[in-house]
C-alpha positions in Angstrom: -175.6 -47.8 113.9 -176.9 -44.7 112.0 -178.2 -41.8 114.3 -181.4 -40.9 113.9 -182.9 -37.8 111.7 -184.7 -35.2 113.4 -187.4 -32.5 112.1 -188.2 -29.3 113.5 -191.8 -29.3 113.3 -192.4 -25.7 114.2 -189.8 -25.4 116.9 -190.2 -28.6 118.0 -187.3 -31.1 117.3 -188.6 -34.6 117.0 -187.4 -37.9 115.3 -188.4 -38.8 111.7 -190.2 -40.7 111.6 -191.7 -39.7 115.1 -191.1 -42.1 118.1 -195.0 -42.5 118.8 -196.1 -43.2 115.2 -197.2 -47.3 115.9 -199.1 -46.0 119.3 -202.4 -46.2 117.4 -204.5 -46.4 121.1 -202.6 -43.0 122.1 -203.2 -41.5 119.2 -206.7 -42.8 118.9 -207.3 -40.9 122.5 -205.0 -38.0 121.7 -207.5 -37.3 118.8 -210.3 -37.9 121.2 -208.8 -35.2 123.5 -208.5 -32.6 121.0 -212.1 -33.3 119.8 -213.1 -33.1 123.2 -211.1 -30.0 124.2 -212.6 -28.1 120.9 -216.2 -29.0 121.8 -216.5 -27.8 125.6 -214.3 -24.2 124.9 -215.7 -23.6 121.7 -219.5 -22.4 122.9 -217.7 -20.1 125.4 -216.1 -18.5 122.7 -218.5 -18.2 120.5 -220.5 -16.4 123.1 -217.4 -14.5 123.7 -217.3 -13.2 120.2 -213.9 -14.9 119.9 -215.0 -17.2 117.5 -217.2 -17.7 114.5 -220.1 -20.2 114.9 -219.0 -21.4 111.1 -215.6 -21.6 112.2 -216.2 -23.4 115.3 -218.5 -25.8 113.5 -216.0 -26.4 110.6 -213.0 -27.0 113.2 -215.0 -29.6 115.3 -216.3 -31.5 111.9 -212.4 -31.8 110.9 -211.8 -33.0 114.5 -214.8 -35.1 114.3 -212.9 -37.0 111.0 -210.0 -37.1 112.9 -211.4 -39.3 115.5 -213.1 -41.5 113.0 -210.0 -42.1 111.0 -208.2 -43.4 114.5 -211.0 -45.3 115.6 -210.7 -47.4 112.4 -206.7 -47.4 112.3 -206.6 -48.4 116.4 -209.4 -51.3 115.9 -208.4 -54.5 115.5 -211.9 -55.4 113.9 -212.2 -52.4 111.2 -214.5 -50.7 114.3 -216.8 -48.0 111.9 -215.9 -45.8 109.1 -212.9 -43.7 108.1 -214.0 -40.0 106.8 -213.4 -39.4 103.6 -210.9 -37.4 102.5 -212.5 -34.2 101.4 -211.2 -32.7 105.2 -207.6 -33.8 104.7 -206.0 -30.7 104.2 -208.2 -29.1 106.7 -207.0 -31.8 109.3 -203.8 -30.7 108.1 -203.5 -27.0 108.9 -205.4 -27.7 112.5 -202.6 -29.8 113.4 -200.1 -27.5 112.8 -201.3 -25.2 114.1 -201.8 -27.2 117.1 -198.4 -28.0 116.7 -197.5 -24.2 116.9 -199.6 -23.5 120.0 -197.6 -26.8 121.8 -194.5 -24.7 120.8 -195.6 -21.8 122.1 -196.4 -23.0 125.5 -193.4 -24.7 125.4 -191.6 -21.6 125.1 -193.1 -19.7 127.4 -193.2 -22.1 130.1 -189.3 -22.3 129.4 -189.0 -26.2 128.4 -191.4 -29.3 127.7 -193.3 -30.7 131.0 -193.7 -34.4 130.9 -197.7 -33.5 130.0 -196.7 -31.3 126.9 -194.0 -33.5 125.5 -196.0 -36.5 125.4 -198.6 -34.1 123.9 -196.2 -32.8 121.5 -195.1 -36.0 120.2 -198.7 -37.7 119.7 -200.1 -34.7 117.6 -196.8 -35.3 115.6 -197.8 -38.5 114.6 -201.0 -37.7 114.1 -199.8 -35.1 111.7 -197.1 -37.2 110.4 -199.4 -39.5 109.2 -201.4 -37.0 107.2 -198.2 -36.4 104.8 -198.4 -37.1 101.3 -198.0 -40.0 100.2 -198.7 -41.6 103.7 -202.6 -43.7 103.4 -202.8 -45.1 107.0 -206.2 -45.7 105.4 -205.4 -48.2 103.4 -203.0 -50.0 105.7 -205.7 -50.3 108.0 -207.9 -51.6 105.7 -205.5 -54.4 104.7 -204.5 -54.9 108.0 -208.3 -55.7 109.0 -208.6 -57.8 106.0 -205.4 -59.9 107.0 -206.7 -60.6 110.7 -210.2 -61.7 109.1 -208.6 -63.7 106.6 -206.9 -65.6 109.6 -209.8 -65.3 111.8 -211.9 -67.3 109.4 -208.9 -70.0 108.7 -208.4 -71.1 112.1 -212.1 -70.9 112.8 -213.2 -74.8 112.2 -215.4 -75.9 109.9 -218.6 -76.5 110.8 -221.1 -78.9 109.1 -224.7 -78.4 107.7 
């Protein structure tokens, strides 16, 4: 049995591909989470002068396409729309640098709590799944097609 390959993704050590990457529902409500998060601190800080009203706008519209891209890959009946992909590197860079704050609490704190790691490895695979070359997208897309396709052949016929 081969061992399996690891990749530091800033200072974090994680499997490639990452453990979580089939946990669409986790991923799904990580996403959430981070959308969430972003949009109760963000007014505070903009009052704060911490952050840019622009900024904070721009960061909660990536997060926003975040969200809608995992609530079409988690449902099992092509649930809304995907975004498009015009916030794909933007989606990007916010993950890592999410990635980079996980890191740095993990430092500081000395180690990963159960909390953090699970957090850690969910925001891998959501970022994992950004990579080129990767179109979760169009997976989804087929894999809702498929389960309609066999919805509708064991569906019976019915007569006019």
């Amino acid at each position: 049995m081969t061992a399996p390959a690891f990749r530091n993704w800033f200072g974090i050590r994680a499997e490639e591909p990452p453990t979580r990457r089939h946990d669409f529902a986790d991923l799904l409500r990580m996403a959430e989470s981070m959308l969430s998060t972003r949009r109760q601190r963000f007014p505070a800080m903009i009052a704060a002068g911490e952050l840019e009203p622009e900024a904070a706008a721009a960061e909660i519209a990536a997060f926003e396409d975040l969200v809608a891209d995992w609530r079409f890959i988690a449902s099992a009946g092509a649930e809304g729309e995907p975004a498009t992909i015009l916030s794909l590197w933007r989606r990007r860079q916010l993950l890592d640098e999410s990635l980079q704050t996980i890191a740095d609490l993990a430092r500081e704190a000395g180690g990963f709590s159960e909390t953090l790691g699970r957090q850690a490895e969910c925001v891998i695979a959501l970022r994992w799944h950004l990579e080129p070359g990767r179109d979760q997208i169009a997976l989804a897309r087929l894999t809702h097609r498929l389960r309609f396709d066999a919805a509708q052949r064991r569906e019976p016929a019915t007569c006019n």
